[in-house]
N, C-alpha and C positions, 0 to 999 in steps of 0.2 A: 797725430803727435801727442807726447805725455805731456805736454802744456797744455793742450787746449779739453785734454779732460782734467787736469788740477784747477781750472778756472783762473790760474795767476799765481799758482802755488810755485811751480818750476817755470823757469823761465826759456824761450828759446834757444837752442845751442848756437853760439858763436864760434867762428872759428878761432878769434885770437881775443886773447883777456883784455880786458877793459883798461888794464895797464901796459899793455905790449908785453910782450917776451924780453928774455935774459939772451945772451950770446949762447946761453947751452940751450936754449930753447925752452925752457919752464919761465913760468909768470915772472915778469919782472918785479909784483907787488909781493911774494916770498922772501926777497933781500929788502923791503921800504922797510925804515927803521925805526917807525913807529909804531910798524907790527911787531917790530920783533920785538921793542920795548916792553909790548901787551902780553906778548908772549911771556917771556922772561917775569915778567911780573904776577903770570897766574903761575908759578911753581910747580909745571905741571910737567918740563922736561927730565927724563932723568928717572921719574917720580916711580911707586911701584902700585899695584893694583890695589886698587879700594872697592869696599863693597857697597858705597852708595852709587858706586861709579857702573860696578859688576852685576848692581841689579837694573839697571837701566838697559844696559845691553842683553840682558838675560828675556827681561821684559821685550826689547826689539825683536828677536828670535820668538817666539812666543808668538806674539802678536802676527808676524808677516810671514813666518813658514820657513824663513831663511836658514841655513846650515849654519852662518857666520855672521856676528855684528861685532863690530870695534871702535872703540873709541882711539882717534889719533891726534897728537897735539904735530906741528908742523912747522920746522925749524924753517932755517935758511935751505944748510943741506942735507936734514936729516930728518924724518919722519921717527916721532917717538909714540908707542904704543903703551897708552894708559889703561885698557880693560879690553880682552879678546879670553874671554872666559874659555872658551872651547881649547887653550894653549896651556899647557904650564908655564909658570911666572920662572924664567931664567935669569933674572938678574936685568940691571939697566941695560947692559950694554947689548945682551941680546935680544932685548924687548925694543929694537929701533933697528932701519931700514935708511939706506940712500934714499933720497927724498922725490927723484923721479922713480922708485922701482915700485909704485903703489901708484892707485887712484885719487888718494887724498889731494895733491894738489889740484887738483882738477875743481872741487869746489872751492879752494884758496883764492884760484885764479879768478874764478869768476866772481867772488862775492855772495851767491845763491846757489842749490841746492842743483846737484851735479846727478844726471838720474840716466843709467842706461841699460836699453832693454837686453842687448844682443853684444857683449863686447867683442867677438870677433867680427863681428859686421859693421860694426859703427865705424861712421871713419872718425869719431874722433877718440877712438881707441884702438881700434883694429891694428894688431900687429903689438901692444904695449908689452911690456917683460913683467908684468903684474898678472896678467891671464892664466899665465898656467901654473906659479908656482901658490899661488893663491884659490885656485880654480874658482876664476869669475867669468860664469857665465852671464851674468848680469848685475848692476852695482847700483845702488841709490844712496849718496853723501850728501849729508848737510851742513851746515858750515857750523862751528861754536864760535860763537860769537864774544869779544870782550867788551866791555861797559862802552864803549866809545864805537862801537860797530866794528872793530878790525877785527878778522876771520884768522885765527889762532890756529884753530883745528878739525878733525871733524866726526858727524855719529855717522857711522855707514852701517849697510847689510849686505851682503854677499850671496847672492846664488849660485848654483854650482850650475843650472840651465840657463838659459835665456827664457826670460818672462814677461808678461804684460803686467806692470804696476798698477795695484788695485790704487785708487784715488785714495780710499779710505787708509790702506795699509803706511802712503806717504804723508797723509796730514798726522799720522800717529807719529810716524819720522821727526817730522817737524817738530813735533810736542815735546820729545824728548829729547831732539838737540836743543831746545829754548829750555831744559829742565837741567839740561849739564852745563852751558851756558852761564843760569841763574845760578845755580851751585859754586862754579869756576867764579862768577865776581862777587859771591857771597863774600866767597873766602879772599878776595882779593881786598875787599872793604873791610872783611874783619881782620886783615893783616894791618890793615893801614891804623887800624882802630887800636891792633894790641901796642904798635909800636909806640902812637899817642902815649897808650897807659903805660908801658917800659921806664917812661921817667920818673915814675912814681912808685914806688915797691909799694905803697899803704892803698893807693888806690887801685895798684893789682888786684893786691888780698881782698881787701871789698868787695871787686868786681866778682874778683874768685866763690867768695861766700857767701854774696846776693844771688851769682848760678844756684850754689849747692842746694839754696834756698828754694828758691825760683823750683827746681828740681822735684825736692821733697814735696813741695807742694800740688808737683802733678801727678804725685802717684798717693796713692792710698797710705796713710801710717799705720797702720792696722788691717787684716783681712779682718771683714766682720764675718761671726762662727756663723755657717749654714747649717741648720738642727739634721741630723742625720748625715753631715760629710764632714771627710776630712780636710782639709785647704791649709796650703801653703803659697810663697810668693817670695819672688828675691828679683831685685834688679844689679846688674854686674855692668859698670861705667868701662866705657874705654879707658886702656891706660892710659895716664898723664893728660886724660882732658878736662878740662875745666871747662868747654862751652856746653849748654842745655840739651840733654840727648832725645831723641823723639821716640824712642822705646816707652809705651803706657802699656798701663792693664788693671784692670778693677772686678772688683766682686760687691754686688748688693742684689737687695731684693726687689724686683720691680713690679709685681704686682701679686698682690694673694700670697697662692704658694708657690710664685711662680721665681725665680732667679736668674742672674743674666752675669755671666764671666765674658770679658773681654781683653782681648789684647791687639795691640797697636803698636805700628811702627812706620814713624814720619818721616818722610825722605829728606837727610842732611840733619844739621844740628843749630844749634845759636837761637836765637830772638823769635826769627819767624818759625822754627820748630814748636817752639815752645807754645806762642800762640796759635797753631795749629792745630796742637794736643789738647792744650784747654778748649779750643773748642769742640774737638773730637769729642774729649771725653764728656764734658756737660753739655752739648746734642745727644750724645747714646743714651747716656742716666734720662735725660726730659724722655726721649722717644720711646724709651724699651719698658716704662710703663702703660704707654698707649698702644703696644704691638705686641704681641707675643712674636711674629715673625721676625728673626734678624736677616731677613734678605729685605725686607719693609723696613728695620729702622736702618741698616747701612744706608740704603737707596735715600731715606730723607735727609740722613748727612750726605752724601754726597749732593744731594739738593745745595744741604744749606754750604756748604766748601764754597762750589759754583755761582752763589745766590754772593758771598763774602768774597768771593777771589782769594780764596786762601791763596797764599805765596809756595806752599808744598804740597805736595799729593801722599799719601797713604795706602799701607795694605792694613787691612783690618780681620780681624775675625770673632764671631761672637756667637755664643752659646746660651742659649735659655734655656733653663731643666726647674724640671720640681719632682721629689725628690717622693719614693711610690714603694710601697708594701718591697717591690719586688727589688727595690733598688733607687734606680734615676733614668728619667726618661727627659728626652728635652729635640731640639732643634738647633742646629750650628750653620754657621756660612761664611763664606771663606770669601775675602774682598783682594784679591791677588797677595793672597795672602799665604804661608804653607800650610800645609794641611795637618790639623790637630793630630796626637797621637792618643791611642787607647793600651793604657799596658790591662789585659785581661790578668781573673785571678790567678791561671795558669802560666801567667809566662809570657804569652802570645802578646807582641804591638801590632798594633790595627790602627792605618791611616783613615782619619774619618774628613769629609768636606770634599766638596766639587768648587774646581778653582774658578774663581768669579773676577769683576772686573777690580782694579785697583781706584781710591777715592780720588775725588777731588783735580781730576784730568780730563775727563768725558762728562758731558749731558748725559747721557744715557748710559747708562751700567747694566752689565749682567750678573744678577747675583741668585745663588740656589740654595734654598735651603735643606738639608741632610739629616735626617729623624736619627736618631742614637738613642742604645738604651747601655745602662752600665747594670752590673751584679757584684753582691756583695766580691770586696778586695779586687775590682779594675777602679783604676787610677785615669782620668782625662789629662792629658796634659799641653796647654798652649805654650808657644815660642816664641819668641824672635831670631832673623837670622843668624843672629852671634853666636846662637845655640848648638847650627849646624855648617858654620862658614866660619869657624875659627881657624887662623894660618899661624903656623909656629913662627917663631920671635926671628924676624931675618938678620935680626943684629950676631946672631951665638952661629960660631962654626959649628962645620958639621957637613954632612950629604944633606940636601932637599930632602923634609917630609910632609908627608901626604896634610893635604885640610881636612879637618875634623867634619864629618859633612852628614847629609842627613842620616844615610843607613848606620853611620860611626852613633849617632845621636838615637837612633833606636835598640843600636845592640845595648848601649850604655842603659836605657830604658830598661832592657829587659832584663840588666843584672840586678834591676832594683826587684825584681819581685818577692812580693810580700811584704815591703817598706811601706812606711805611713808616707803623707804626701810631703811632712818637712825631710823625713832622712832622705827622700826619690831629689828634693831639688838643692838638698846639700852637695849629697854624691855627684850629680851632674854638673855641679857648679867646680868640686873641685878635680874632676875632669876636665873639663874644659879650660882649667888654671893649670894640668900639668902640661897639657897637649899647647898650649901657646904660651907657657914659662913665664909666666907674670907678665907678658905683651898681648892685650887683648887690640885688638884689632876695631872692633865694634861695638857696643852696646850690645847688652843680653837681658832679657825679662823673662822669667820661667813663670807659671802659676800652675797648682796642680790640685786637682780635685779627687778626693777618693773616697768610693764608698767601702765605710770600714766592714769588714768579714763577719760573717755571723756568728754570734757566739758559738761556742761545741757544749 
């Protein structure tokens, strides 16, 4: 059984919910109305995809091999779909399903994480109207849980076969329904928190300009000049947010002739982002003077995350170069993070980095480091998502257009050839401002490195 190799993880299959069934035969604990209270209170019906949300489930896929992961919140009689990347986002009303025609309620009912290998074989699926227009060969759901323990909704994966659930691959399950979970009553406490300050417009503004504050002070005010390159750096806030964004990035010198560019992106926003990032970024600065390696100093942050109980997890990536007759030579490594881009002097972008594990989630990370050399006039350039997952403004009519995404984010690369490093992250910046019309979606950090062209 898949219980008794999770050690306690999944529990027994019953055949009837711990609360009895409805007269239609789904859990009776889907209409308690202090779930739905829960419900209702995490904002999450109705709602449209986000990409703190869309990298979780990205990550699920990833991680387990699965064709499909979706996050679902879980009405009375409607199952609403908050993040199924693999679909295009059609509007509320098509991103939600009848409430028995999916698997979700299945962990609803039960309170615990709903795991099946064979669903035309199981009898407690065998035969459901979710099999085939979904093609689940096999389904592992975990419940999202709201501050009070009531099961809201939930993180699934989808097989298109029937499979045997690696142990490892469901305790990662579990990690990232407890990471959307945390996230869902983040925002439920910071709802309650803004309404507090609503009575007050001066201690809004405060609140507002202690962020902005708070902010500036986790990113660099200044690129310090690296002798022989050229550098740039812009950070681009979500529209209309006022809470602390977890997008960092830094350039210093960490040992000799040796330098270290970083960029960072903390999962969700607010208070614990913030402290996150501070300590991201003053663990890198301490470590990346005692390491040339950045697969060695991510791996010691990730130490110290675990060793602290950060409250968020991280993708990271960092590059050490020093800077050589022929140009720049250095080491990068990618912490589930995307992969840097190289715009050569000719034209040509070249993804550099081997994807590694993400911070501050696991004991044990895989992280690789990737040798790179640049020649005079190529450009390095690190991101964050916002860079290559921008969604146009859902508010302005119109037909659906496409998300700005990574190949949009290298053609844009390549029309900079021959720009310095500030014109490469102007122009991307105000690309990415026409492509999503003044509704940025996400936070964005560009930083970019160039060695300038040899004289003629």
């Amino acid at each position: 059984m898949v219980a008794d190799r999770l050690d306690g993880v999944v529990a027994e299959a019953v055949e009837e919910p711990p609360g009895g069934l409805r007269a239609d035969g789904l859990p009776a604990v889907l209409s308690d109305p202090d779930r739905l209270a829960a419900l209702a209170a995490s904002g999450q019906t109705d709602s449209g995809p986000e990409q703190v949300f869309d990298d979780l489930t990205r990550l699920a896929v990833r991680v387990t091999g699965c064709a499909i992961s979706a996050i679902t919140f879980v009405g009375e009689t409607r199952t609403y779909w908050k993040s199924v990347p693999h679909l295009p986002y059609g509007g509320a009303e098509a991103w939600q399903n009848a409430v028995g025609d999916s698997f979700c309620y299945f962990a609803i009912g039960a309170g615990e994480p709903f795991i099946v290998e064979d669903a035309e074989k199981d009898p407690r699926t065998a035969g459901h109207p979710a099999i085939g227009p979904w093609g689940v060969g096999a389904w592992a759901g975990f419940p999202i849980l709201s501050a009070d323990g009531h099961a809201i909704g939930t993180m699934c994966v989808i097989d298109p076969e029937p499979r045997t659930w690696r142990s490892g691959d469901l305790e990662t399950m579990a990690i990232l329904a407890r990471a959307v979970s945390s996230e869902i009553n983040h925002r439920v406490s910071m709802r309650a928190a803004r309404t507090a300050l609503e009575t007050s417009q001066g201690a809004l503004a405060k609140a507002s300009e202690l962020a902005r504050s708070l902010q500036d002070s986790l990113l660099p005010p200044l690129l310090r000049p690296v002798p022989g390159l050229d550098a740039a750096a812009r950070y681009l806030p979500a529209t209309g947010d006022a809470t602390v964004g977890g997008d960092f990035y830094d350039l210093f010198q960490s040992r000799g002739p040796w330098w270290t560019a970083l960029m960072g992106d903390v999962c969700g926003k607010g208070t614990e982002a913030a402290k996150v990032t501070a300590l991201a970024r003053y663990t890198l600065r301490a470590d990346a003077g005692e390491h040339l390696s950045p697969a060695v100093v991510l791996q010691r942050l990730n130490t110290a995350m675990r060793a602290q109980r950060a409250p968020r997890f991280l993708t990271a990536v960092q590059a050490t170069f020093r800077t050589t007759a022929a140009g720049l030579a250095g080491r990068l490594c990618l912490a589930g993070h995307l992969p840097a881009l190289i715009r050569r002097a000719d034209g040509r972008v070249q993804q550099v980095g081997l994807n590694g594990t993400l911070l501050g989630a696991f004991d044990t990370v895989r992280l690789t480091d990737t040798r790179f050399r640049m020649s005079p006039g190529d450009l390095l350039l690190l991101y964050t998502d916002g860079a290559c997952e921008a969604r146009p403004d859902p508010r302005k009519p119109g037909p659906p257009r496409e998300m700005f995404d990574e190949p949009a984010l290298a053609r844009t690369l390549a029309g900079t050839h021959g720009w310095d490093a500030t014109a490469t992250i102007g122009h991307i910046a105000a690309v990415l401002l026409a492509h999503h019309g003044g509704w940025a979606s996400d936070d964005t950090a560009l930083l970019a490195l160039r060695v300038p062209p040899a004289a003629s």
